[in-house]
C-alpha positions as CSV (number, residue, x, y, z in Angstrom):
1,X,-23.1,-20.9,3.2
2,X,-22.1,-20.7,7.0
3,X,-18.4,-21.0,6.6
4,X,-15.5,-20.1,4.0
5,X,-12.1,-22.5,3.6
6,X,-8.9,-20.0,3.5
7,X,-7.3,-20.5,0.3
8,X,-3.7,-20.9,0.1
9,X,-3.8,-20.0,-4.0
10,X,-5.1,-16.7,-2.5
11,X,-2.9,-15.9,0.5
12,X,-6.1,-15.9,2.7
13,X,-5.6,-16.3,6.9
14,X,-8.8,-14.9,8.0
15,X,-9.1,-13.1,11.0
16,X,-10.8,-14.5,13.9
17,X,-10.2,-12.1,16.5
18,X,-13.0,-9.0,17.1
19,X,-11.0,-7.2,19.6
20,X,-8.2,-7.0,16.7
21,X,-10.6,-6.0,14.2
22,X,-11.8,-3.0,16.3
23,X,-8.8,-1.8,16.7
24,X,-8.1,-2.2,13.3
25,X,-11.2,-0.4,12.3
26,X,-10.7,2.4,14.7
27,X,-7.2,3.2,13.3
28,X,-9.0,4.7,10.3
29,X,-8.9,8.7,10.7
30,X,-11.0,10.0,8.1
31,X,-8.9,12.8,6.8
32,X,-10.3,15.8,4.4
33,X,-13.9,14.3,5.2
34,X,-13.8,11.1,3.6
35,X,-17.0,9.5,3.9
36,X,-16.0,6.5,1.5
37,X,-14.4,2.8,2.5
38,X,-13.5,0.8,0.6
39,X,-12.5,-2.7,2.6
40,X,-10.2,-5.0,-0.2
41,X,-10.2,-9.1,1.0
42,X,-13.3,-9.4,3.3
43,X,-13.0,-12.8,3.6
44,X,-15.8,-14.0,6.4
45,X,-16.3,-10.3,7.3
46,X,-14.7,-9.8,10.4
47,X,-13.8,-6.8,9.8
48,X,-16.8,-5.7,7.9
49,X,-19.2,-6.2,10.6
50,X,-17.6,-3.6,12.7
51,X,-17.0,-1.2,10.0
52,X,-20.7,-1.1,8.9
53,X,-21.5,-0.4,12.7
54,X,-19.8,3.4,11.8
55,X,-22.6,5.5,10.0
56,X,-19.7,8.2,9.7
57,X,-19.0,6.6,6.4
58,X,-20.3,4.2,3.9
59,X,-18.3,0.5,3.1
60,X,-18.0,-1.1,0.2
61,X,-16.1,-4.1,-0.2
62,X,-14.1,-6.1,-2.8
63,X,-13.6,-10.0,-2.6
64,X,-11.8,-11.6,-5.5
65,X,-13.6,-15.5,-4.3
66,X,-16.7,-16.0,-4.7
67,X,-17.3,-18.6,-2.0
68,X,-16.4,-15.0,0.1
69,X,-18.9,-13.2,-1.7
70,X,-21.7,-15.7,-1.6
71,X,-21.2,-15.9,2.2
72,X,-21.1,-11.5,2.6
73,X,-24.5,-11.3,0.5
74,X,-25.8,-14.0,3.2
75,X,-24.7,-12.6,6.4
76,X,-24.1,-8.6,5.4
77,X,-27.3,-7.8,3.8
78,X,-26.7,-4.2,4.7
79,X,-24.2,-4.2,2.6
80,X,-26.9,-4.2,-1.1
81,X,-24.9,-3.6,-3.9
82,X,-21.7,-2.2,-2.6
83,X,-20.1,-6.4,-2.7
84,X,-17.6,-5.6,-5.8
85,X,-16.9,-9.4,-6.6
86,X,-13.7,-8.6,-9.1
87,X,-9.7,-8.1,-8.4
88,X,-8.9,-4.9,-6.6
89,X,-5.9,-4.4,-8.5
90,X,-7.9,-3.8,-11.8
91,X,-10.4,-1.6,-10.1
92,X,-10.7,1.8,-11.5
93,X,-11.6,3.8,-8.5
94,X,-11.9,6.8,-9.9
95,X,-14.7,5.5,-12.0
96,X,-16.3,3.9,-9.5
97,X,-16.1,6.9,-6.6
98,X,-16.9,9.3,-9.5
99,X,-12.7,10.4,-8.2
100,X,-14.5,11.3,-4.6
101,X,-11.7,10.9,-1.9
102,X,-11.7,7.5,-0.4
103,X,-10.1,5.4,2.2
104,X,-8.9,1.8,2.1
105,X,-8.8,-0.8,4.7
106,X,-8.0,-4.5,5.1
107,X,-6.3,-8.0,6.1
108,X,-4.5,-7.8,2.8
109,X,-3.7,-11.0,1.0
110,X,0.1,-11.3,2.0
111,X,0.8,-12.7,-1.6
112,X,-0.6,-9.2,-3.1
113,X,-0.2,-6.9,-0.6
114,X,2.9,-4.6,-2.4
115,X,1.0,-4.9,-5.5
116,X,-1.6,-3.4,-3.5
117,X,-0.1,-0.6,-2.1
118,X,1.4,0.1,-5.9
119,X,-2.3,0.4,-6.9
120,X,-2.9,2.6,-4.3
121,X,0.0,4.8,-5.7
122,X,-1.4,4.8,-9.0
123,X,-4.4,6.6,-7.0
124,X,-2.9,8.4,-4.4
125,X,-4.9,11.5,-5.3
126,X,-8.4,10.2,-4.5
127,X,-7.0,7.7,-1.4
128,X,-6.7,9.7,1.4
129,X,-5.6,6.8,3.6
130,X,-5.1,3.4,3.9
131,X,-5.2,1.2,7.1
132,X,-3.9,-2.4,6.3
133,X,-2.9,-5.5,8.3
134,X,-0.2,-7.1,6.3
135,X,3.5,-9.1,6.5
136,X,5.4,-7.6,9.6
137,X,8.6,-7.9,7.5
138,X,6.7,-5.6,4.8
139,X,5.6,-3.3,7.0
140,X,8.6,-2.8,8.6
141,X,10.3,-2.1,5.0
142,X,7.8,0.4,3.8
143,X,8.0,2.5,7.1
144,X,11.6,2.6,7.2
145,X,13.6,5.8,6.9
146,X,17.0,6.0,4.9
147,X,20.2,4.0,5.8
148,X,17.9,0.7,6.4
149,X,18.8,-2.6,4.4
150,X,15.3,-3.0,4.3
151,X,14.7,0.4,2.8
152,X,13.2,0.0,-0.7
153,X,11.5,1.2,-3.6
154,X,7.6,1.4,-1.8
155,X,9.2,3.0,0.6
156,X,10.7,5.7,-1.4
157,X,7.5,5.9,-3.2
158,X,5.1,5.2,-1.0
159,X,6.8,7.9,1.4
160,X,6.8,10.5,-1.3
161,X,2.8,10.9,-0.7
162,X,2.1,9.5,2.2
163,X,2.8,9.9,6.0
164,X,3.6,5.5,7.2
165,X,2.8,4.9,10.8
166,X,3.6,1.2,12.4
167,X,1.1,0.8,14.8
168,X,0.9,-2.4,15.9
169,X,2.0,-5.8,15.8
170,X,-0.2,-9.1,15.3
171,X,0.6,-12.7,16.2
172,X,0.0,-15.3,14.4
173,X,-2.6,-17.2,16.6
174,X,-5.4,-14.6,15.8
175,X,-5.8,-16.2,12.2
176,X,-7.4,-18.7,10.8
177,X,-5.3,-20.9,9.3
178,X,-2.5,-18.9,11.6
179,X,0.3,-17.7,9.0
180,X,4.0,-18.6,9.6
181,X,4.7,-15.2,10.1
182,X,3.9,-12.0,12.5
183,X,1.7,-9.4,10.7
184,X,1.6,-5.7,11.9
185,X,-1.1,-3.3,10.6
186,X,0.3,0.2,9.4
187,X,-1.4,3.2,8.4
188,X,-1.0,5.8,5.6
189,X,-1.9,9.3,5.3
190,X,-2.1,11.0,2.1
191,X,0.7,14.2,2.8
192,X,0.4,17.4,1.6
193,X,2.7,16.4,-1.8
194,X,0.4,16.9,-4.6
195,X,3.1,17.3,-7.2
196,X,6.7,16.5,-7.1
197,X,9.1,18.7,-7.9
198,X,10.4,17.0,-10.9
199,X,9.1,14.6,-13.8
200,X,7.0,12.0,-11.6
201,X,7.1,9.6,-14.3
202,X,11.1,10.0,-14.3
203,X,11.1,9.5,-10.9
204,X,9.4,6.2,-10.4
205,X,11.9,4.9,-13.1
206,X,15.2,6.4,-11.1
207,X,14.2,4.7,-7.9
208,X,13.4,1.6,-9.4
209,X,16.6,1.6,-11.4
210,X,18.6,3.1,-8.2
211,X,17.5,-0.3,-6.0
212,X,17.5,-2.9,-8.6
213,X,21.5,-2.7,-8.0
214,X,21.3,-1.5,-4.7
215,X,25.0,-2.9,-3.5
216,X,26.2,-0.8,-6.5
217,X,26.9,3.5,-6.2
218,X,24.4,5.4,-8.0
219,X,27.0,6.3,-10.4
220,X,27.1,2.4,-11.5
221,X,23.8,1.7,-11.0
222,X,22.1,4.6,-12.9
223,X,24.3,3.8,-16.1
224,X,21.0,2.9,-17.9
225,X,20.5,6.6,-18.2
226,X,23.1,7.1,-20.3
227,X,24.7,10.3,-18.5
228,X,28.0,11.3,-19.7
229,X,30.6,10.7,-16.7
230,X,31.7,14.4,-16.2
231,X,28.0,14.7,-15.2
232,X,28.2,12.1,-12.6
233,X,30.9,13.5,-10.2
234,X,28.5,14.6,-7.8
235,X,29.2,13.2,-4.0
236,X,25.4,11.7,-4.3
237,X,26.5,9.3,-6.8
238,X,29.1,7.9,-4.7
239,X,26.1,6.9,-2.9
240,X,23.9,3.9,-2.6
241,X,20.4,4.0,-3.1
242,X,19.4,3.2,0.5
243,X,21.5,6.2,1.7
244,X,18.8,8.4,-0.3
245,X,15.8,10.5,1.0
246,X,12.9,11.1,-0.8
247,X,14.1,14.5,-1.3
248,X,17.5,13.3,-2.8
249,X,16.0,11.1,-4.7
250,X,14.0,14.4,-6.2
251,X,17.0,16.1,-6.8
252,X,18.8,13.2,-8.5
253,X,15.9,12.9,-10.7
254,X,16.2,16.4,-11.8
255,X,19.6,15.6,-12.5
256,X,19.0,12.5,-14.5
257,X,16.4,14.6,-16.5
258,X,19.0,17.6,-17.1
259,X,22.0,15.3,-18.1
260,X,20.2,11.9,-19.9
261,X,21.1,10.6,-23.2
262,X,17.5,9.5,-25.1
């Protein structure tokens, strides 16, 4: 096999563009020593062939198509066993790293890509960092500070462990087929969080609560809770989600935790 079609069902535009891929490739940092990569949507290996020419670290890749994988075991035979043909989103990468730290990389499928980055939540103690090329509008949303209308729940959550960096922005003409949309590529850095200061679990269900109203004050929109209303007269809850900061958000978990009705 010399050549894979892109596959709509998929969300596959395949990069054609080396000079784009280096610089992807180079934007990887490596923190804590990570000697592990794990690239997720290979496609035709454009980016794989300049990450296996780093000997700092060793790639692995996962490729959900197998007209993808076919063409990887032909033309990456460096590669041996480390072409995971399976989804990445039901990966268990602590099993398969043995819970070594690990970093991600990739021209993510724009159809996935937040499910993505929630999987990389869901193992945000063993990935260190993750370098991805995905929607621009996306990545503008998940590096976005407080007060943005884009400002959402991966941001919140995604910024509560990681350090988001835009870096660069990719037109559309580099792809093949070219999407109808600019792409950027951003990077995340695991921070120095490795346990919030309040129920985590809570947490994730207050900002996901707090945005799935977002037009409504927190007071309105965190009703689900069952808080009695003298325990809501807090200015915060005169507030709007997107007016939050990580660290409020923190505190109005604690609050939710201290006041809820079961």
């Amino acid at each position: 096999m010399d050549s894979v079609k892109a596959k709509k069902h998929l969300g596959q535009h395949f990069l054609a563009d080396p000079n784009i891929a280096r610089n992807i490739v180079e934007a990887l940092r490596l923190p804590d020593g990570v000697t592990e990569v794990l690239e997720i949507g290979p496609g035709m290996g454009v980016l794989t062939g300049t990450l296996l020419q780093h000997k700092e670290y060793r790639t692995s890749v996962v490729e959900i198509d197998r007209d993808s994988v076919a063409y990887l075991h032909k033309h990456f035979p460096a590669l041996e066993d480390r072409i995971y043909s399976q989804d990445f989103l039901k990966m268990d990468l602590g099993k398969l790293y043995n819970n070594q730290p690990i970093a991600i990389i990739g021209n993510f499928p724009y159809n996935i890509s937040s499910q993505i980055y929630f999987q990389v939540l869901a193992h945000r103690h063993q990935v260190r960092e993750c370098v991805g090329m995905i929607q621009k509008e996306v990545a503008d949303r998940l590096a976005e500070g407080p007060g943005s209308k884009t400002y959402g729940i991966l941001s919140v959550l995604l910024q509560a462990f990681y350090t988001i960096e835009y870096l660069f922005t990719v037109p559309p003409h580099v792809f093949n087929p070219p999407p109808k949309v600019q792409s950027a590529v951003i990077r995340l850095t695991r921070n120095t969080t490795q346990q919030l200061d309040c129920d985590e679990k809570l947490f994730f269900k207050v900002v996901k609560q707090a945005f799935q109203t977002r037009r409504k004050t927190l007071r309105n929109a965190l009703k689900p809770f069952g808080m009695p209303a003298e325990t809501t007269t807090d200015p915060i809850f005169d507030k709007r989600a997107e007016q939050l900061s990580v660290a409020d958000f923190v505190g109005l978990t604690k609050h939710v935790e201290q006041h809820q009705v079961a």
